[in-house]
Z-matrix of the N, CA and C atoms (Angstrom, degrees):
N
C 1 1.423
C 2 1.522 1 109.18
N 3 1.465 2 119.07 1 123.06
C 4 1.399 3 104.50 2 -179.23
C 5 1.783 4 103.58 3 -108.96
N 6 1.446 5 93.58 4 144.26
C 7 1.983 6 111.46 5 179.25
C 8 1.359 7 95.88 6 -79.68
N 9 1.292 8 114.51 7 154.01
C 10 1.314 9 163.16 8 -165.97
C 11 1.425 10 104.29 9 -96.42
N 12 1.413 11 128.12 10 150.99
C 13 1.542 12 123.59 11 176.31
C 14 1.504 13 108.17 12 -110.15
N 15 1.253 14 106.27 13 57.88
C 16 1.575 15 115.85 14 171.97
C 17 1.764 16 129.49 15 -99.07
N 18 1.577 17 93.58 16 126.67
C 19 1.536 18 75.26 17 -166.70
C 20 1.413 19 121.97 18 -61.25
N 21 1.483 20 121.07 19 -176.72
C 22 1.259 21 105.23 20 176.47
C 23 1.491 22 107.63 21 -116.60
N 24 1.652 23 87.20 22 138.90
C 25 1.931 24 112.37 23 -172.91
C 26 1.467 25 99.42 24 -30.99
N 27 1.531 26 138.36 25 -43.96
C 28 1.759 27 123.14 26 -173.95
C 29 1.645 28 115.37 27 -70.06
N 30 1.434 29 92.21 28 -17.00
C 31 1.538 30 94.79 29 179.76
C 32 1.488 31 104.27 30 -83.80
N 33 0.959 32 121.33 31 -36.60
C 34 1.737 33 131.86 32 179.93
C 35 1.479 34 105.29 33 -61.91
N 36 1.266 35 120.53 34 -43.02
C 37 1.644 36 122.28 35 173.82
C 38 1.142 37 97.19 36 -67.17
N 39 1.225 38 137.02 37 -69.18
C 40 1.679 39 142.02 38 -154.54
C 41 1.908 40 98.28 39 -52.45
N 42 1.298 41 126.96 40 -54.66
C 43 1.414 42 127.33 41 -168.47
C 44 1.960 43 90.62 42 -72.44
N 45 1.033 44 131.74 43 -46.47
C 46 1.730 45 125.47 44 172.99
C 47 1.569 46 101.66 45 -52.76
N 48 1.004 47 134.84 46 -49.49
C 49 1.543 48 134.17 47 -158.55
C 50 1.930 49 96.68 48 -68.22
N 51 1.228 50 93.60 49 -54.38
C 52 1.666 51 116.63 50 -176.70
C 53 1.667 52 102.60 51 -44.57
N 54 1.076 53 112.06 52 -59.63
C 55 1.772 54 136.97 53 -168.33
C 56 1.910 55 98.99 54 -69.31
N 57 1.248 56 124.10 55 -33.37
C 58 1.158 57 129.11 56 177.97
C 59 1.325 58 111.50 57 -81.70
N 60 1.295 59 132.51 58 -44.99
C 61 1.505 60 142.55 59 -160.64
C 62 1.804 61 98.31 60 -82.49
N 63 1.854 62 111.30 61 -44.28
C 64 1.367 63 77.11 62 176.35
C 65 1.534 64 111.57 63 -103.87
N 66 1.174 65 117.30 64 54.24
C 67 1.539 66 118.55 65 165.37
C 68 1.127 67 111.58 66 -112.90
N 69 1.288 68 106.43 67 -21.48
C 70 1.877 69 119.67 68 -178.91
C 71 1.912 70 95.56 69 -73.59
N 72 1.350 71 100.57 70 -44.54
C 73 1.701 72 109.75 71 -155.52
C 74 1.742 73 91.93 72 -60.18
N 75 1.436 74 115.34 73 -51.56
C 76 1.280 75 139.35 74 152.54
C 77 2.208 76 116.44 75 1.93
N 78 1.423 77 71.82 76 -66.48
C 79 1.609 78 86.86 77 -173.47
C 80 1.242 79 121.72 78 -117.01
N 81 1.349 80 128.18 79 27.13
C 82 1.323 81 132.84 80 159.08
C 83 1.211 82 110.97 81 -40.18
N 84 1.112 83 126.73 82 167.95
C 85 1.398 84 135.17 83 139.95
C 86 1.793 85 129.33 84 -66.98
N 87 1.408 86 108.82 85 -19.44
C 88 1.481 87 103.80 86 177.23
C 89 1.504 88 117.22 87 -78.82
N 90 1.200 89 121.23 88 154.67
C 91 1.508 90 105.63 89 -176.99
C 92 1.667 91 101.46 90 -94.31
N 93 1.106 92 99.42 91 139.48
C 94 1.507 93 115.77 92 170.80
C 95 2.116 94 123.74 93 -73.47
N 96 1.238 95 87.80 94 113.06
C 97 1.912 96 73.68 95 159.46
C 98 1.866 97 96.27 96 84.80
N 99 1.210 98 121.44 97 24.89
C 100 1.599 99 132.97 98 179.56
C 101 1.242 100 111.56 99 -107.26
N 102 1.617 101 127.90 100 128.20
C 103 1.571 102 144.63 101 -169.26
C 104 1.433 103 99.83 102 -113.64
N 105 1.554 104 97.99 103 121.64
C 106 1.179 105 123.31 104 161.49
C 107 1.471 106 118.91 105 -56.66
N 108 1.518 107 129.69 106 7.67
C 109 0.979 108 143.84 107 -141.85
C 110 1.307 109 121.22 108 -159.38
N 111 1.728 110 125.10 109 146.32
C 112 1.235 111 92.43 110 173.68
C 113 1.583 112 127.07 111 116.94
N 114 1.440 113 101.45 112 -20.06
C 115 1.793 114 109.86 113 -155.79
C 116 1.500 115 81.21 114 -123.83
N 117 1.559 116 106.33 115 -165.98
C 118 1.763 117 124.72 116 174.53
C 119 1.784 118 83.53 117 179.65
N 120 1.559 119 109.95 118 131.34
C 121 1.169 120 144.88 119 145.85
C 122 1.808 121 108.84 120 -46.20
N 123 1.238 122 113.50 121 125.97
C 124 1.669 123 106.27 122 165.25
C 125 1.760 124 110.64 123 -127.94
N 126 0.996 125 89.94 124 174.00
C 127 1.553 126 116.43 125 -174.22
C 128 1.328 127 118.94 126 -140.13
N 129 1.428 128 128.63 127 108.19
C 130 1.250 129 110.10 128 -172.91
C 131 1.639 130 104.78 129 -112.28
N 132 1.748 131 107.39 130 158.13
C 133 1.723 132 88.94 131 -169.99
C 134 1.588 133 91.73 132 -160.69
N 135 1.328 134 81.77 133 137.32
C 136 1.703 135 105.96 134 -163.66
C 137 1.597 136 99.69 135 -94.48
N 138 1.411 137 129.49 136 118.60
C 139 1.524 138 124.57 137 156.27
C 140 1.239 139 109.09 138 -81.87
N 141 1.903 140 102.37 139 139.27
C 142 1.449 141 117.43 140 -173.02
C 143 1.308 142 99.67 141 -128.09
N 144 1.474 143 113.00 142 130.40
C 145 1.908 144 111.94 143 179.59
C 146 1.994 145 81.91 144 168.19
N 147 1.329 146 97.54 145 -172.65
C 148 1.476 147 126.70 146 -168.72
C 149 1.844 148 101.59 147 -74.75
N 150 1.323 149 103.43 148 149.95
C 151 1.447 150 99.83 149 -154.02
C 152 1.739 151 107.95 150 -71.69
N 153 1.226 152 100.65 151 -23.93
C 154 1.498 153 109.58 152 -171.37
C 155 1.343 154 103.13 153 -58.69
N 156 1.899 155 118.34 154 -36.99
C 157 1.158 156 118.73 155 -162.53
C 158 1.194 157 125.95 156 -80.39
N 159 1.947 158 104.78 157 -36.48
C 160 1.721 159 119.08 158 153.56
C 161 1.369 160 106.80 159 -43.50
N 162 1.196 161 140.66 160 -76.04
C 163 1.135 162 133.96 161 -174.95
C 164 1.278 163 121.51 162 -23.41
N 165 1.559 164 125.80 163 -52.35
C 166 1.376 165 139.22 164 177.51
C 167 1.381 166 108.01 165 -52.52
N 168 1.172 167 119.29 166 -27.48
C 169 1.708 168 105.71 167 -171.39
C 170 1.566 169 113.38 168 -88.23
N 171 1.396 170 99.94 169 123.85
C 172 1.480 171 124.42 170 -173.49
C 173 1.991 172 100.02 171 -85.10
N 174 0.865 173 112.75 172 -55.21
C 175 1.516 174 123.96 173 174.30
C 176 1.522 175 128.44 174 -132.01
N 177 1.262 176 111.06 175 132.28
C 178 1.517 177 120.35 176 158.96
C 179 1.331 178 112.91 177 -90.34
N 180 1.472 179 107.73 178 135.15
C 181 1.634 180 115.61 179 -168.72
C 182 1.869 181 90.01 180 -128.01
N 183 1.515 182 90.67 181 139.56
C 184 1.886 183 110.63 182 174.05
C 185 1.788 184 90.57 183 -117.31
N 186 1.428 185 94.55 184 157.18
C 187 1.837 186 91.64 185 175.19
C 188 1.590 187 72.94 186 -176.52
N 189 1.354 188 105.16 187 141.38
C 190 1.842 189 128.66 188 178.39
C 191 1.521 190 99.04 189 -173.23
N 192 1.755 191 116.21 190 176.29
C 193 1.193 192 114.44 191 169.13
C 194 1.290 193 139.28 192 19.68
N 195 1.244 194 93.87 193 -86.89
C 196 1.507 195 134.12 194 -173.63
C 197 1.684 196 123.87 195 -66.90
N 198 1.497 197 77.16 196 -23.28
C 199 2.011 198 74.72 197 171.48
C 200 2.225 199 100.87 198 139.28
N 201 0.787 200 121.52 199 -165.59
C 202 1.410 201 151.57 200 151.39
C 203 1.188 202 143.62 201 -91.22
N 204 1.909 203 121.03 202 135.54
C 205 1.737 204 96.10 203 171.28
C 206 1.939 205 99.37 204 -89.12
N 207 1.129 206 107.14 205 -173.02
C 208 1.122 207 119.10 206 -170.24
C 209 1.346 208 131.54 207 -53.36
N 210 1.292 209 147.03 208 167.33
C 211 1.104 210 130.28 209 -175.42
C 212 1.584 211 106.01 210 -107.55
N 213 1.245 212 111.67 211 177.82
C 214 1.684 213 100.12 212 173.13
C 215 1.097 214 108.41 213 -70.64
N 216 1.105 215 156.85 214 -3.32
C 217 1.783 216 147.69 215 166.91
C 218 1.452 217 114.05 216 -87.02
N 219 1.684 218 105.04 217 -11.45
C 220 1.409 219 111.66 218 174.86
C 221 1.284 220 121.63 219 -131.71
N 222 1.727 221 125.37 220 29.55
C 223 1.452 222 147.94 221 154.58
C 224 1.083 223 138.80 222 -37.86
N 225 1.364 224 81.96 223 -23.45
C 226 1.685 225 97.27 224 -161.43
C 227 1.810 226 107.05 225 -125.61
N 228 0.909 227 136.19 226 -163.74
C 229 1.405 228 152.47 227 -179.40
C 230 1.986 229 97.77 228 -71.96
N 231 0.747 230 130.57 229 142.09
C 232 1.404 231 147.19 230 178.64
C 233 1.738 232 104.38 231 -109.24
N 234 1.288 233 107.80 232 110.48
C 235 1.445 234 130.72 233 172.24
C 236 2.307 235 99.12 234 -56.81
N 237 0.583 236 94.09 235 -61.62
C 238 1.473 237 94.74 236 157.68
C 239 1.229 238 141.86 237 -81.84
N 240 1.915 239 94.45 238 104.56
C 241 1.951 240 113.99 239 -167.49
C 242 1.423 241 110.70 240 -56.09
N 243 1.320 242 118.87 241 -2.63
C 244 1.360 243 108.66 242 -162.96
C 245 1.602 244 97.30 243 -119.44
N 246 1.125 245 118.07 244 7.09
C 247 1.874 246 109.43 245 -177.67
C 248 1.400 247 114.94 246 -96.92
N 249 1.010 248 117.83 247 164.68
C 250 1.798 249 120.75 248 -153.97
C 251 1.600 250 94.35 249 -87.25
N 252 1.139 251 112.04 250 125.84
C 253 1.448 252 142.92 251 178.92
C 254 1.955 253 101.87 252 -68.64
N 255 0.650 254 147.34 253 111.17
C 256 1.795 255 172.98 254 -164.72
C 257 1.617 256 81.52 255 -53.18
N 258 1.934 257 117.40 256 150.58
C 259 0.924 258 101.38 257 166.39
C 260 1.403 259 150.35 258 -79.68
N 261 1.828 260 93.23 259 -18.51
C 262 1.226 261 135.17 260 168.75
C 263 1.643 262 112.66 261 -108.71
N 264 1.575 263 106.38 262 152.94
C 265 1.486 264 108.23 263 151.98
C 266 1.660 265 110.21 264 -118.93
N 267 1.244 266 103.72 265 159.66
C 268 1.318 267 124.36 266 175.53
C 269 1.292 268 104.24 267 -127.60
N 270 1.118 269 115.32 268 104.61
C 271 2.276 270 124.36 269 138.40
C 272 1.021 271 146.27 270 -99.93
N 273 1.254 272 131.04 271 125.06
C 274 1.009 273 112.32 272 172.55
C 275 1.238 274 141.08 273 -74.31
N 276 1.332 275 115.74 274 154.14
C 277 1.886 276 141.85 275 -135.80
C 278 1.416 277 96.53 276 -100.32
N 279 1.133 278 107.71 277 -38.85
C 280 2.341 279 106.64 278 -147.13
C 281 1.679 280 98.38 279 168.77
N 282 1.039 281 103.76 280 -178.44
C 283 1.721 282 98.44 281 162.67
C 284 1.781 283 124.15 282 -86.66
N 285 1.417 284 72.37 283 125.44
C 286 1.304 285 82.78 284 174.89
C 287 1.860 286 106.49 285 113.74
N 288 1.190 287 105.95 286 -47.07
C 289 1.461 288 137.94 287 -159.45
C 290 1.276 289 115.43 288 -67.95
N 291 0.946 290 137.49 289 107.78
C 292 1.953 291 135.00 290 178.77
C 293 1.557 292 92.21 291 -120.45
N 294 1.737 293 96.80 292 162.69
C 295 1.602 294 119.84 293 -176.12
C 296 1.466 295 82.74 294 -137.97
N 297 1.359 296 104.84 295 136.89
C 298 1.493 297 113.39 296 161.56
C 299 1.785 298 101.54 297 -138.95
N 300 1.906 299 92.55 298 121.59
C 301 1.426 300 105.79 299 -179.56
C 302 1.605 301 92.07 300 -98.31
N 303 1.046 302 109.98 301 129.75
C 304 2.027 303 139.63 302 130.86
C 305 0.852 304 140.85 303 -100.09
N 306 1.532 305 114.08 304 146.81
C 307 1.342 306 113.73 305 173.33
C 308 1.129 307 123.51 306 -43.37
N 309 1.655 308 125.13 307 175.72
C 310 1.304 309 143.57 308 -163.40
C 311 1.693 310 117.64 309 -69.61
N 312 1.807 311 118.20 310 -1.58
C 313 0.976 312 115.99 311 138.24
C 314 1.847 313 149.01 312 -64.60
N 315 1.375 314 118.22 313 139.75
C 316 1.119 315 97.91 314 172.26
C 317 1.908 316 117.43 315 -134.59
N 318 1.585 317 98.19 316 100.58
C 319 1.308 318 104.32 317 -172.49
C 320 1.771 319 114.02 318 -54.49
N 321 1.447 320 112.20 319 161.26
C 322 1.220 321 118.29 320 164.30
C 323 1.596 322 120.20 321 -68.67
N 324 1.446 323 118.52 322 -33.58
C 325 1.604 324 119.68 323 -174.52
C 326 1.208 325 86.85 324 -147.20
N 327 1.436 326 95.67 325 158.85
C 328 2.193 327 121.26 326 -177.27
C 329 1.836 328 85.31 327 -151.97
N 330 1.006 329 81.46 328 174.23
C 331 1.754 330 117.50 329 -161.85
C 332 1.468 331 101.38 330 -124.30
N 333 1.472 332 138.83 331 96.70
C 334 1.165 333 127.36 332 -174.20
C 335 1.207 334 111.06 333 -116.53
N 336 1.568 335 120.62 334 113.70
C 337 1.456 336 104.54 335 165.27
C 338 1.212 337 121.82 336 -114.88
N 339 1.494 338 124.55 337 175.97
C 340 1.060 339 143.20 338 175.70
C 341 1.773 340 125.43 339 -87.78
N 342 1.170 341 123.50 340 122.75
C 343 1.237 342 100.28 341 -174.39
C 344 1.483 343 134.94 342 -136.36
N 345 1.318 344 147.33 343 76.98
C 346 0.994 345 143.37 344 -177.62
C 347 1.601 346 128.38 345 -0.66
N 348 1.045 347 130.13 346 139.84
C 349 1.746 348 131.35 347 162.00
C 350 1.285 349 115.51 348 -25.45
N 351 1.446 350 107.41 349 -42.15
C 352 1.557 351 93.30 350 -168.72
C 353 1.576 352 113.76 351 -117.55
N 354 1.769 353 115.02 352 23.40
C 355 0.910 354 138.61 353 -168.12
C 356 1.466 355 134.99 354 75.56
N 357 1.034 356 109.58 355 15.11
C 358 1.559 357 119.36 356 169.96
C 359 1.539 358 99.79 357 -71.68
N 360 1.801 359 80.12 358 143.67
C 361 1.705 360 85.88 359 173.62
C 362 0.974 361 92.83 360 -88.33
N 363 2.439 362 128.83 361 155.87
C 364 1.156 363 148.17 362 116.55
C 365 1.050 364 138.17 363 -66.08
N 366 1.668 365 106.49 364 -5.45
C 367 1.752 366 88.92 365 173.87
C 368 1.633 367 75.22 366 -177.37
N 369 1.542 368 123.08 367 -166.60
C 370 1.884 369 133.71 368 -178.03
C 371 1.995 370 91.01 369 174.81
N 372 1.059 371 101.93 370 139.48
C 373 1.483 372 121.59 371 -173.00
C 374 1.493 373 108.73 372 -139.16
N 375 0.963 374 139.72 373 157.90
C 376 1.559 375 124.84 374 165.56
C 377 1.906 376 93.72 375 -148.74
N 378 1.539 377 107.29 376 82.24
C 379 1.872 378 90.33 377 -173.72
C 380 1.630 379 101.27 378 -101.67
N 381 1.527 380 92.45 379 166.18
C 382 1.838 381 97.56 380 156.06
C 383 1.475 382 123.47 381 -23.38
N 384 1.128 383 130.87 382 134.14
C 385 1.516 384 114.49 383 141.19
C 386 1.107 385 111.67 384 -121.65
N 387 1.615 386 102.22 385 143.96
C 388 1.663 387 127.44 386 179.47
C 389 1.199 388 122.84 387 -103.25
N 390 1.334 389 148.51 388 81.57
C 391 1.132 390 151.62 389 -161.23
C 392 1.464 391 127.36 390 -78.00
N 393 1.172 392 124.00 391 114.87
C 394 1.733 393 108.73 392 177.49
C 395 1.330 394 97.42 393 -139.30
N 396 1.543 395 109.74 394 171.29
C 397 1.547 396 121.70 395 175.92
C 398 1.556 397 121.35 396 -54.29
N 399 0.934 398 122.26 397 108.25
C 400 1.598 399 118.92 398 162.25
C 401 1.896 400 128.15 399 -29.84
N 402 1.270 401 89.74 400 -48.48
C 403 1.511 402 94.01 401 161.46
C 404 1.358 403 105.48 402 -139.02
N 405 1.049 404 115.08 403 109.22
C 406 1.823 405 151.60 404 146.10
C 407 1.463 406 105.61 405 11.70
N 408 1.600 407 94.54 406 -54.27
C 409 1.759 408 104.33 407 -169.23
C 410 1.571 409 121.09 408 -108.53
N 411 1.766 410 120.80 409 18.60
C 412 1.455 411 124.03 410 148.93
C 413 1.373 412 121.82 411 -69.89
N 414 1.482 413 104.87 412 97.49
C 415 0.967 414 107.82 413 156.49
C 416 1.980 415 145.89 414 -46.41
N 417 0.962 416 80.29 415 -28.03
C 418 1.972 417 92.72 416 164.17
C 419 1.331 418 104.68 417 -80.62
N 420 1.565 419 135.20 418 28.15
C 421 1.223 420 124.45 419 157.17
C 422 1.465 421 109.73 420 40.79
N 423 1.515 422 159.33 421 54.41
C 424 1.233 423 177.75 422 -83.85
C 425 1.481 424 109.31 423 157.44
N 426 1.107 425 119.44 424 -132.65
C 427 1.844 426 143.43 425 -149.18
C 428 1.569 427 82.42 426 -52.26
N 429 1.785 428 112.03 427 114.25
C 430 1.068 429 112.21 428 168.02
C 431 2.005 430 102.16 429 -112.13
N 432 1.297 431 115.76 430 158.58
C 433 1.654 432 112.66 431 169.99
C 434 1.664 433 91.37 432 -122.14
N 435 1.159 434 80.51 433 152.91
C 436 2.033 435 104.28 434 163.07
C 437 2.025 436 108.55 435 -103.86
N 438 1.513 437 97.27 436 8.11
C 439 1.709 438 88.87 437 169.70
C 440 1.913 439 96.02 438 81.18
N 441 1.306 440 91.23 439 -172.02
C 442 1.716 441 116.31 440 167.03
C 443 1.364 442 96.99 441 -76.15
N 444 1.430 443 124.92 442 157.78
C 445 1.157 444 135.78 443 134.42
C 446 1.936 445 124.32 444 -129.11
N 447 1.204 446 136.30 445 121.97
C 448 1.274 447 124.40 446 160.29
C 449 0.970 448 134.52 447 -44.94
N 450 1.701 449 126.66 448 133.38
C 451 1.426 450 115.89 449 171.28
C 452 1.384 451 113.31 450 -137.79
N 453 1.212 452 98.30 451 99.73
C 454 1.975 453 100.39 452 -163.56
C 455 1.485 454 110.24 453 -63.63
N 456 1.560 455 101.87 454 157.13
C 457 1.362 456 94.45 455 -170.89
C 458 1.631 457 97.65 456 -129.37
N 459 1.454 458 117.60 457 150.95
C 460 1.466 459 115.91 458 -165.42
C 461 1.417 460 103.97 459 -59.96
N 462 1.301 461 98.24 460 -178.58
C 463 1.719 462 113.97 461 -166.14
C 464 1.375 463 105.37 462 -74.81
């Protein structure tokens, strides 16, 4: 009697089972291959006042919950590897313009001020923040912005 070169029906289930499991794995809803790690929240914030006075501001400072960005004595790089790194940074963007990156929290209100060279305040705001995704279509739910915000600065 001669056999036939047919596969056999358990092997035919086993490659269907295979072909199903990663199409399912495929289309979950969880996102695949996403770090808890890694990102910073921003805030960007426009000072509004008389031009002489934009000019004056050496730093924008955020401080909520969670802590503070740096102060002007701590703006910059720290000559000492071992001192506590600010929780936030603030740079400036353009005129007028600061970015402040944070961590992977995103509070409802911050405290923003404005601050002169030699530490005078120009202006203090404390608004809402509204947080949404930076891009719409990351799926790892990550890089969130709080938008522009204004922070007027006295006359």
């Amino acid at each position: 009697m001669t056999r036939s070169a047919r596969p056999s029906p358990g092997l035919g289930a086993l490659a269907v089972g295979l072909l199903a499991a990663g199409l399912a794995a495929c289309s979950s809803p969880a996102p695949l291959g996403c770090s808890d790690v890694g990102y910073s929240n921003t805030l960007d914030v426009q000072v509004v006042g008389p031009e002489e006075t934009v000019a004056q501001v050496a730093l924008v400072r955020l401080c909520d919950a969670d802590g503070c960005s740096g102060t002007l004595e701590l703006s910059g790089p720290s000559p000492d590897p071992d001192a506590a790194l600010p929780e936030y940074s603030a740079t400036a963007s353009g005129p007028g313009r600061w970015t402040i990156a944070r961590g992977m929290t995103t509070p409802a209100q911050g405290t923003l001020t404005a601050l002169a060279a030699d530490g005078t305040v120009l202006g203090e705001a404390t608004p809402d923040l509204s947080w949404t995704l930076a891009d719409p279509d990351d799926r790892c739910d990550t890089v969130r912005t709080a938008g522009t915000v204004e922070l007027p600065l006295a006359g």
